[in-house]
ZAMARGU-4260 file (C-alpha; in steps of 0.2 Angstrom, whole numbers, plus 5000, padded with zeros to 4 digits):
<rodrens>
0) 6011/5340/5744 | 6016/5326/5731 | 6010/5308/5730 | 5995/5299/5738 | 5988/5306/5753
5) 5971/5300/5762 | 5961/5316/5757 | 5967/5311/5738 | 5963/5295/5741 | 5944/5298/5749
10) 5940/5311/5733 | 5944/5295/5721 | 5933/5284/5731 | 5917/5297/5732 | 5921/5305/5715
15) 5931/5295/5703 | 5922/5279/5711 | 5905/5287/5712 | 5903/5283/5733 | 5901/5299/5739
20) 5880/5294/5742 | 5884/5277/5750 | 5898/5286/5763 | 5882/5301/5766 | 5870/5286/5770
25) 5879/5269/5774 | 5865/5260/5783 | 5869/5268/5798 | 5855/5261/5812 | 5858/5270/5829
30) 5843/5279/5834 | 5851/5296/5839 | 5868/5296/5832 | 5881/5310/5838 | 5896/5306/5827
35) 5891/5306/5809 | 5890/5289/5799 | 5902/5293/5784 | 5916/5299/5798 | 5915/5282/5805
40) 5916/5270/5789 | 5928/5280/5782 | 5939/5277/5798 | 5937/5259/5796 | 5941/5258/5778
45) 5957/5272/5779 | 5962/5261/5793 | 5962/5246/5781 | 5971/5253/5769 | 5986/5260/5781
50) 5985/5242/5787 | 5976/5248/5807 | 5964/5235/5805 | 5957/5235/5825 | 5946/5247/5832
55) 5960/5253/5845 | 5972/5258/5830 | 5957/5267/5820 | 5954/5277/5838 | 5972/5281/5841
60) 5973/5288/5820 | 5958/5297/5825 | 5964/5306/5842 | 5981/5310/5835 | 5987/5326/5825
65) 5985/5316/5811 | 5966/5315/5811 | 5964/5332/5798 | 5975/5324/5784 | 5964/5310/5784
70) 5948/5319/5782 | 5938/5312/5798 | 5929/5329/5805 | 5925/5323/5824 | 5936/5310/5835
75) 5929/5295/5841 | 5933/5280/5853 | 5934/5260/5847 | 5918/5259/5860 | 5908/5271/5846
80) 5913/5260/5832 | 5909/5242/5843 | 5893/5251/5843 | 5891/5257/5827 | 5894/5241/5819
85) 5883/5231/5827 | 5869/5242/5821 | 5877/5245/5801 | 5864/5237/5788 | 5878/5226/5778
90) 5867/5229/5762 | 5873/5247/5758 | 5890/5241/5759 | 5888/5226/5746 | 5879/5237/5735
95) 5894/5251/5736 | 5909/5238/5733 | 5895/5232/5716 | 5893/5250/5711 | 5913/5253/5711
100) 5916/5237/5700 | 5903/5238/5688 | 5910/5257/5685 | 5928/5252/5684 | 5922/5239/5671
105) 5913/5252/5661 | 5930/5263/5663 | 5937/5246/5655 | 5947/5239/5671 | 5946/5221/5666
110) 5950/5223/5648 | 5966/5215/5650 | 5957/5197/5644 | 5944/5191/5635 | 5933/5182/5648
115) 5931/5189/5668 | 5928/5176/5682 | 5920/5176/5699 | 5932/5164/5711 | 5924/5158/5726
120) 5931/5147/5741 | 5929/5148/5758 | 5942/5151/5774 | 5942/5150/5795 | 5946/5167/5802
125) 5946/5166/5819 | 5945/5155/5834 | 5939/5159/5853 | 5936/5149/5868 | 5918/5151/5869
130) 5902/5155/5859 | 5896/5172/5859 | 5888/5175/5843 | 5877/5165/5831 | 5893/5164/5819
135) 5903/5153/5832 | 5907/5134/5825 | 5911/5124/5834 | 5926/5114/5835 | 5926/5095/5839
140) 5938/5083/5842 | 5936/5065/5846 | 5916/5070/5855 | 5925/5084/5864 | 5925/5103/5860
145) 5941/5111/5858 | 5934/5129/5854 | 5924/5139/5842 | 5930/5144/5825 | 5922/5157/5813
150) 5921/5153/5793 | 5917/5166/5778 | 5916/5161/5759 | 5922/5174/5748 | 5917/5180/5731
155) 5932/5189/5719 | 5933/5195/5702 | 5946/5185/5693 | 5956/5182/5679 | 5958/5196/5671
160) 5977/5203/5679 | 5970/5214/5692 | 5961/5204/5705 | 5946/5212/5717 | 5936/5205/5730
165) 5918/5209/5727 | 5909/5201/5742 | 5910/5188/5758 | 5894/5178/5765 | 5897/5168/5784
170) 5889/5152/5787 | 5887/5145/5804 | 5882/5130/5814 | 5871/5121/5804 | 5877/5130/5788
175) 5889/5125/5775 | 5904/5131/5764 | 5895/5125/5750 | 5875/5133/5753 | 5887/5147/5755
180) 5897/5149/5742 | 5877/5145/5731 | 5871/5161/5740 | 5885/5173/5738 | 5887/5169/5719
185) 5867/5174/5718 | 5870/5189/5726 | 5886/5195/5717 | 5878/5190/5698 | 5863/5200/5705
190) 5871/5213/5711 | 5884/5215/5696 | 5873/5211/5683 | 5869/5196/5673 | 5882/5199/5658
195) 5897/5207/5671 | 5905/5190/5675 | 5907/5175/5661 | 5913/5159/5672 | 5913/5154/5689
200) 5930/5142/5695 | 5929/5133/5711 | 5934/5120/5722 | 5930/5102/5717 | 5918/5104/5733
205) 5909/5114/5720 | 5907/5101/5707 | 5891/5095/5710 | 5875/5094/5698 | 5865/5106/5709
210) 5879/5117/5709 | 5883/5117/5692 | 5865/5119/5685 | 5863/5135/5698 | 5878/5142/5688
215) 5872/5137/5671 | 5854/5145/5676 | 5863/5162/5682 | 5872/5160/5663 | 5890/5157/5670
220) 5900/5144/5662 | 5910/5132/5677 | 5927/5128/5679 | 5931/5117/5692 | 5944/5107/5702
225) 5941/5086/5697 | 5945/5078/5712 | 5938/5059/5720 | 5922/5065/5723 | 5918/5061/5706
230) 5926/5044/5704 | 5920/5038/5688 | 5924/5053/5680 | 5941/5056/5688 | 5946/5037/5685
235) 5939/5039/5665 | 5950/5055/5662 | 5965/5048/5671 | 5965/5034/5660 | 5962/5040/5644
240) 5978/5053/5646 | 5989/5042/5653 | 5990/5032/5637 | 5992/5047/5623 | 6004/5063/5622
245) 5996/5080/5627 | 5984/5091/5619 | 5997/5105/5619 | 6013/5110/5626 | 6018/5131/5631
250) 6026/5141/5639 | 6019/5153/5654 | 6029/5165/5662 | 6042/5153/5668 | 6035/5135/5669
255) 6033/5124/5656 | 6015/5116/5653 | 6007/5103/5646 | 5989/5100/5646 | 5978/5086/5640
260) 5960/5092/5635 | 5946/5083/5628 | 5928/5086/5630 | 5916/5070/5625 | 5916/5063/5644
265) 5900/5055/5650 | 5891/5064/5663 | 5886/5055/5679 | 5869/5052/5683 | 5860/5067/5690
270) 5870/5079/5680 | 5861/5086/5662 | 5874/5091/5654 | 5876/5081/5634 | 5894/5079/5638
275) 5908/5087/5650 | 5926/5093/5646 | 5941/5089/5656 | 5956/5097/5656 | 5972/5089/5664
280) 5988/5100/5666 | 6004/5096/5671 | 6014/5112/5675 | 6036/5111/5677 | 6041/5126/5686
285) 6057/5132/5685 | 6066/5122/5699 | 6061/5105/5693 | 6044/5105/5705 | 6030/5097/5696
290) 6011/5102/5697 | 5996/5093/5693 | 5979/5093/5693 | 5962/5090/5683 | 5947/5103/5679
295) 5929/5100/5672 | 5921/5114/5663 | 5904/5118/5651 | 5916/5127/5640 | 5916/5122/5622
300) 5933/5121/5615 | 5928/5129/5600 | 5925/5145/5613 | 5940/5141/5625 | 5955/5133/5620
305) 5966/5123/5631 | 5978/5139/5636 | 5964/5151/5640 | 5954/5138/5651 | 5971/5132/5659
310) 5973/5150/5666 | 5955/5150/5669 | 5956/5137/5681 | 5972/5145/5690 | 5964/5161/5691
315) 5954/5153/5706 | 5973/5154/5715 | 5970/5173/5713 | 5957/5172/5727 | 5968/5162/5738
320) 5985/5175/5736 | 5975/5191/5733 | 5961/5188/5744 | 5962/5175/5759 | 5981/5178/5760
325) 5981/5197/5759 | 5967/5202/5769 | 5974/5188/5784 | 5991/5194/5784 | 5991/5213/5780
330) 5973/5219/5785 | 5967/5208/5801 | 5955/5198/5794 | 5958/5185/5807 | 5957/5197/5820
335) 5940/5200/5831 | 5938/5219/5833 | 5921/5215/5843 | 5913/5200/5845 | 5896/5203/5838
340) 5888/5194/5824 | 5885/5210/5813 | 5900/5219/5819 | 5911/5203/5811 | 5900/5203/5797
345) 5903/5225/5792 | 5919/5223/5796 | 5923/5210/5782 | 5912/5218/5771 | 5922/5235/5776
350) 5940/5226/5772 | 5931/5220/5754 | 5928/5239/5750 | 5945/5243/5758 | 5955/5230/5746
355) 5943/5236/5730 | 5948/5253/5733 | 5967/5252/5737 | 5967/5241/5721 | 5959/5252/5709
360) 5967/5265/5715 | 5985/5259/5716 | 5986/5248/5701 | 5973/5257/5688 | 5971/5274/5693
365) 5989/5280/5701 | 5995/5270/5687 | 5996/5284/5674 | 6009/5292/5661 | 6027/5287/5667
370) 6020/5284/5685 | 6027/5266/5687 | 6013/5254/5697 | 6018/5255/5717 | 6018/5241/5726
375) 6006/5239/5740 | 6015/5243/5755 | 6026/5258/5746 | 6006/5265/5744 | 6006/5263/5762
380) 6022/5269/5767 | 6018/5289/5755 | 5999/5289/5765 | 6007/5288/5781 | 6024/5299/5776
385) 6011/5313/5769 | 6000/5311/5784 | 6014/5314/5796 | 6017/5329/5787 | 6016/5345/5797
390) 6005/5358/5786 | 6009/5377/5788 | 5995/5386/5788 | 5994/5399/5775 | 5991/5415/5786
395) 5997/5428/5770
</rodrens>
């Protein structure tokens, strides 16, 4: 049998990818368990990546002929995995998805560029009617509650051509995007490694002083969006470029861009920074549209110039295309398989390590020789072709 196939798929995980000891020992916590751990995350994950993303379609893979070619030994029902993972210790599976990106970076992954970012933003997944779990936010509108809506910052590796989600952190009532977004950049550098990742880009909800002095203390340089929130420093910047040509003018891909760049701005008041650069671009795509917007960074210019920290602070679209908008439209992020705290928590954890593996897979190892790179839903199509496939038993 040629091409992919799940069975080829679960030996680059657990061999090439070095998670054979996490799938053995995922942090299963049922007391007497009957169907073993690894048969049940693997499930979960396979399904991912052949785009079954609720517990009924991972049971109906499972119960079908199919079941053999995708290396599960026992069947299950979607009530075994409801249970399973409300009782799965997220931690194992953060530390696996940390274990395959600091190896693909040793295996030179993200070599493509110079400097590798960490992207973080946050997202609304899914709505009900009424609270069942601590994760439930509600949602008001004019003193009335209209429903309950679940939110999720995610963490990506960024900026260096091959994007890969590395970890998500929820935040309910009483929590915030931003105290979020704080905690899952921690954990990522902690878990990655101090010198893995060299800049973090964000949202201008990011650019505070506290913010910005967390990322300089975990020795991350900050890119990040300029927007009203700082008025002084949005209206210095805005005046100063609107008298004088740009900084630079190129060419990327398509679009035409200019960008203004200077870095002797004052700081506000609580920020300890000697000075802050700001970058203005002005991108002219190919069909006249116009795009526009302003960064801050810590970068010096005579580290980063004007290009490099312009696709610095795009690369925080990669999270929002490759991330958010993948994992909502092909993989059911939005979608509640069971409606338990934990259970929502694993399974958004378990669609990280899906993506990361499908990724590496696909675009870095498949990609080999004359092999050209598949796109993701031809990867999907040869798995669920070679899984249909009837084997003949050898009987010679």
């Amino acid at each position: 049998m040629s091409g992919p196939t799940p069975r080829r798929l679960w030996k680059y995980a657990t061999q090439c990818l070095g998670l054979a000891a996490y799938f053995q020992a995922p942090g299963d916590g049922r007391q007497a368990p009957q169907i073993p751990a690894h048969a049940l995350v693997w499930g979960l994950v396979i399904g991912h990546i052949l785009r079954e993303d609720t517990y009924a379609g991972v049971e109906a893979l499972v119960r079908s002929a199919a079941r053999p070619g995708l290396g599960i030994s026992r069947r299950f029902g979607d009530d075994a995995l409801a249970y399973f993972t409300e009782r799965l210790d997220p931690a194992p599976t953060r530390a696996a998805v940390a274990t395959l990106l600091r190896r693909a970076k040793r295996n030179k992954t993200f070599a493509a560029r110079p400097w590798i970012g960490l992207a973080v933003d946050g997202t609304m997944t899914t709505c009900c009617q009424a609270a069942v779990c601590r994760l439930c936010r509600p949602l008001r509108r004019d003193g009335a509650i209209l429903g309950y809506r679940h939110h999720v910052v995610m963490a990506s590796v960024v900026g260096t051509t091959l994007s890969v989600p590395c970890d998500v952190e929820p935040y309910g009532p009483g929590d915030s995007e931003y105290a979020a977004g704080q905690r899952v950049v921690r954990r990522a550098v902690k878990a990655l490694g101090a010198r893995f990742a060299d800049y973090v880009v964000a949202d201008g909800e990011f650019a505070t002083a506290p913010f910005l002095h967390a990322m300089g203390e975990l020795g991350l340089r900050v890119v990040a969006r300029l927007t009203a929130n700082l008025p002084e420093l949005l209206t210095a910047a805005q005046r100063r470029y609107a008298l004088g040509p740009p900084t630079e003018t190129f060419v990327e891909g398509r679009d035409q861009v200019e960008v203004w760049d200077a870095a002797d701005f004052d700081p506000w008041g609580t920020l300890r920074w000697a000075t802050v650069r700001v970058l203005y671009y002005r991108q002219t795509k190919a069909t006249g549209e116009h795009v526009e917007a302003l960064w801050l960074s810590d970068w010096p210019m005579a580290e980063v110039d004007s290009r490099t920290l312009y696709r610095m602070a795009k690369s925080r679209w990669e999270l929002e295309n490759h991330g958010f908008n993948e994992a909502k439209t092909r993989h059911g992020m939005e979608h509640i398989c069971h409606h338990d705290a934990n259970s929502l928590l694993v399974g958004w954890l378990l669609l990280v390590l899906a993506l990361a593996i499908e990724r590496l897979y696909r675009l870095r190892y498949a990609h080999r020789g004359r092999h050209p790179v598949r796109a993701a839903i031809e990867l999907v199509r040869q798995l669920r072709i070679n899984l249909a496939r009837v084997l003949t038993p050898d009987t010679s």
